[in-house]
C-alpha positions in Angstrom: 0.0 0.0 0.0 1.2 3.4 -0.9 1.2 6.3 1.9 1.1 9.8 1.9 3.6 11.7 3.2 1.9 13.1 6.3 2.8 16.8 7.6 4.8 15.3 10.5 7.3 13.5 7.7 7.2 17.0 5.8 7.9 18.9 8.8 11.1 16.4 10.0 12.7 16.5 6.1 13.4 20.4 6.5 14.1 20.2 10.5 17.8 21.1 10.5 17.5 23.9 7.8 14.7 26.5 9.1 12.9 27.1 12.4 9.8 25.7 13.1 7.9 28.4 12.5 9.6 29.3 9.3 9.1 25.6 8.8 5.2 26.1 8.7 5.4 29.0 6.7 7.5 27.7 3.8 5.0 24.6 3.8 1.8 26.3 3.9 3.1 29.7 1.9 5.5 29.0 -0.3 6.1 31.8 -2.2 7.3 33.5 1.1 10.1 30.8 1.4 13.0 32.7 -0.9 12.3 35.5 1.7 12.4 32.9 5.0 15.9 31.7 3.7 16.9 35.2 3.6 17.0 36.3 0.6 15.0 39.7 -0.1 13.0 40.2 -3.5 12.0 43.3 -4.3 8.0 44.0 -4.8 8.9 44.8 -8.8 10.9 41.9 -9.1 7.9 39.7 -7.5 5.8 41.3 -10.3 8.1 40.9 -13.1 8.7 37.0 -12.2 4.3 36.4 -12.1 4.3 38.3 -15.5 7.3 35.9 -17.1 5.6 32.6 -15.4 2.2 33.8 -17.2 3.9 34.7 -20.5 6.1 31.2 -20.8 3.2 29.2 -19.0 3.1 25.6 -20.0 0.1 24.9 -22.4 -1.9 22.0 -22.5 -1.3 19.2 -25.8 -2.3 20.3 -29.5 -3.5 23.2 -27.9 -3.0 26.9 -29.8 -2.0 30.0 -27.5 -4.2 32.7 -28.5 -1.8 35.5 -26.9 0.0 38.0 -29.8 3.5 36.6 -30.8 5.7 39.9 -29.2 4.8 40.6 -25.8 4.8 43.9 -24.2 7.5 44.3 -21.7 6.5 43.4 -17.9 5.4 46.7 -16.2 7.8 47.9 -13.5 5.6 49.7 -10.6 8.7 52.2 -10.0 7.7 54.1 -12.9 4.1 54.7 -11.6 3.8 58.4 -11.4 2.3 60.7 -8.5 -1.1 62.0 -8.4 -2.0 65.4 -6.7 -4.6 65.2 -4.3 -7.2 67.3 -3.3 -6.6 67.4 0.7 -8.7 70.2 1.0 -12.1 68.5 -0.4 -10.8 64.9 1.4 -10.7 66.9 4.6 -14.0 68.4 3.6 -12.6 71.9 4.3 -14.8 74.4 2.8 -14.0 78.4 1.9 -15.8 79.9 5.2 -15.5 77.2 8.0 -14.1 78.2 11.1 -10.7 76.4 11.7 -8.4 75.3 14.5 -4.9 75.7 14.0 -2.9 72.5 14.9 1.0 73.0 14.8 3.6 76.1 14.5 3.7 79.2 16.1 -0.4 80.3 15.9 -0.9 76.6 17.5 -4.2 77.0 19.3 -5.5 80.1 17.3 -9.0 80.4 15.6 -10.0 81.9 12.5 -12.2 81.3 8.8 -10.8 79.8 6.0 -10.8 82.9 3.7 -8.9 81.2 0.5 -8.0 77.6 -0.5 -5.3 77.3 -2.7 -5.8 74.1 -4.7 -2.8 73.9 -6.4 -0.6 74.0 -3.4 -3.0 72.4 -0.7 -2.5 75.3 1.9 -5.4 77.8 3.1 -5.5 81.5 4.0 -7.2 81.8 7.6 -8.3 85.5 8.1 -6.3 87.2 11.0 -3.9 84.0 11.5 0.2 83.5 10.6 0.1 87.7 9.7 3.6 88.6 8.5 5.1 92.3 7.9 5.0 92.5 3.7 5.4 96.1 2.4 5.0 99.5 3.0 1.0 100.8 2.8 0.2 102.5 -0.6 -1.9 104.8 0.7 0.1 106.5 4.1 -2.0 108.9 6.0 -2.9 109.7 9.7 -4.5 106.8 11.4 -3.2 104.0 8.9 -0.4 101.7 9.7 3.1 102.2 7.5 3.7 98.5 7.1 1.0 96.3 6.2 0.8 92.7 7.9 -0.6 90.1 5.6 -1.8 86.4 6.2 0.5 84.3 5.1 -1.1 80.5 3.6 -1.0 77.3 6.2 -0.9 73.7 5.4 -4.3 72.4 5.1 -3.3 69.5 7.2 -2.0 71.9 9.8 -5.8 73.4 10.4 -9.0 71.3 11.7 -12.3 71.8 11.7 -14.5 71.8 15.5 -17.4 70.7 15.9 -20.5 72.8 16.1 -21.6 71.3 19.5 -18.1 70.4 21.5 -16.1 73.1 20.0 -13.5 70.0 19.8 -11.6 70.0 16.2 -13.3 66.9 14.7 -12.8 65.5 11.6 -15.3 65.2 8.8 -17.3 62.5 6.5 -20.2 63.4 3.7 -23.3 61.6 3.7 -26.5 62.2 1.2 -30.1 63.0 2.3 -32.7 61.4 0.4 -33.3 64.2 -1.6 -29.9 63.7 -3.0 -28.4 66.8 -1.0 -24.9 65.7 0.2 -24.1 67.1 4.2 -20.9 66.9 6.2 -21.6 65.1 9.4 -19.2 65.2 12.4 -17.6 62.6 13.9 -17.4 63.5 17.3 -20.9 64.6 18.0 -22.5 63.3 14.4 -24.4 66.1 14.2 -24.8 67.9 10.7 -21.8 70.4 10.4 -23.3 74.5 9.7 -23.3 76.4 6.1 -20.0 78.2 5.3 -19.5 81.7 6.5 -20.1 84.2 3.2 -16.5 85.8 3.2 -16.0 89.1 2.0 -13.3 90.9 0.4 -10.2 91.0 2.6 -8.8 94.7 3.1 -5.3 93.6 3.2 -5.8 91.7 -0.3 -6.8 94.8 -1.3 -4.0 96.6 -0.3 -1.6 94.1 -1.6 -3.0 94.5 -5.2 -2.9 98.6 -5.0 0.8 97.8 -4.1 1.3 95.5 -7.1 -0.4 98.2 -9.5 2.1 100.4 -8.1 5.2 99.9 -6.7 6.1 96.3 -8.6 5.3 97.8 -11.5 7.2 100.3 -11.8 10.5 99.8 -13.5 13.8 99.7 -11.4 16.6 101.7 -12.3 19.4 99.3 -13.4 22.6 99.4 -11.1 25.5 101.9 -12.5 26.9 105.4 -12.4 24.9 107.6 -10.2 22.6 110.1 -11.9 23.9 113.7 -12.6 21.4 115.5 -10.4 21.8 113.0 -7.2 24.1 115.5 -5.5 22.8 118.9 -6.5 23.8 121.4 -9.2 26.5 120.0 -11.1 27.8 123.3 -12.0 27.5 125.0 -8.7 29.3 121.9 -7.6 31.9 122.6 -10.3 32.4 126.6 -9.3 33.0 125.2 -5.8 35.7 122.7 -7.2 37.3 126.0 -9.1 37.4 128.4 -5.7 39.2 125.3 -3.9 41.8 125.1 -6.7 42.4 128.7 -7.2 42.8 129.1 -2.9 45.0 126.5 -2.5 47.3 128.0 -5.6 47.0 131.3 -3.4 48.6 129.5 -0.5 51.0 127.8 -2.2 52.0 131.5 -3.9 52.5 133.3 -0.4 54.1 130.5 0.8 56.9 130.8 -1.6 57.1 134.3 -1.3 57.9 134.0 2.4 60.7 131.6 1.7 
């Protein structure tokens, strides 16, 4: 009578090689066992070898492959290229929620989300992060010299709180019946309140009265000074001639002493 080899047999064959439980695992998994016996293989090379035992798989007898004669070559994951995401809309962060500022120096500090900036996945928050930028375009009594403006924040820096805890919370959508999608909390679950309408911002403003004038005006390219910088170039030159002719008086006495 024939027997099959039972696991015990299996087990004792590999015994002085691998650990038991590396044992178990090259028996029951073994496409893990190159990596048990210490060898590393990539995750691209894994791929690469499934793609070359599909293309030069062993058909059956008489039978015709129905795959194209030149094969593509086996895709390589390292060339997969990076998608920019949207961290604003997957943190459901809306232009005129109220915000809680997580990390940096305005840790702790509340404002609303006056700007988004898709592009670069940071947000202005009104009254946060304000930095001296330029001289006011419009001095007068009253008005500040230096304008402060906000500079943007990392959208995963900020946090939205929740209506009813005033605890930063994070966010999910869900959709009413009638089809109308609402962001629910997930600290309270309670629905989370309309954006603020947000006006213009007065320093914005500013800033683009001091781009209209200032940065647009041409600068003057470094190099001699201008004629006119000092004055009078010919009073300057009269003063220049009364020097010479004094000192040539001195120099005349002087002499005639001798």
């Amino acid at each position: 009578k024939t027997q099959l080899p039972s696991l015990h047999g299996a087990i004792s064959a590999e015994r002085g090689s691998l650990q038991p439980m590396q044992r178990c695992l090259t028996l029951f998994a073994p496409h893990l066992k190159p990596r048990m016996q210490g060898g590393f293989v990539p995750f691209f090379r894994r791929i690469q070898e499934e793609e070359k035992k599909k293309r030069y798989r062993q058909l059956p007898f008489l039978e015709v492959s129905k795959e194209p004669s030149k094969w593509k070559a086996p895709p390589d994951p390292r060339d997969r290229r990076l998608v920019k995401v949207d961290l604003a809309r997957e943190m459901n962060i809306k232009v005129g929620d109220r915000v809680k500022v997580l990390y940096g120096s305005e840790k702790g500090k509340l404002g609303v989300v006056g700007r988004i900036d898709v592009e670069k996945n940071q947000v202005i928050v009104t009254g946060v992060n304000l930095k001296r930028s330029f001289w006011h375009p419009e001095p007068g009594p009253g008005k500040p010299s230096i304008v402060s403006v906000e500079c943007p924040i990392h959208v995963t820096n900020v946090v939205l709180l929740d209506p009813v805890t005033k605890q930063p919370t994070r966010v999910k959508r869900r959709y009413m019946m009638n089809g109308e999608c609402v962001r629910i909390s997930k600290v309270s679950g309670c629905a989370m309140p309309d954006p603020v309408p947000v006006g213009i911002n007065e320093r914005e403003d500013l800033w683009r009265k001091h781009e209209e004038t200032v940065l647009r005006e041409e600068k003057a390219r470094r190099g001699p000074m201008k004629e006119d910088v000092f004055g009078n170039k010919e009073h300057f030159k009269t003063l220049v001639r009364l020097v010479r002719e004094r000192r040539s008086a001195q120099r005349q006495q002087e002499a005639v002493q001798e």
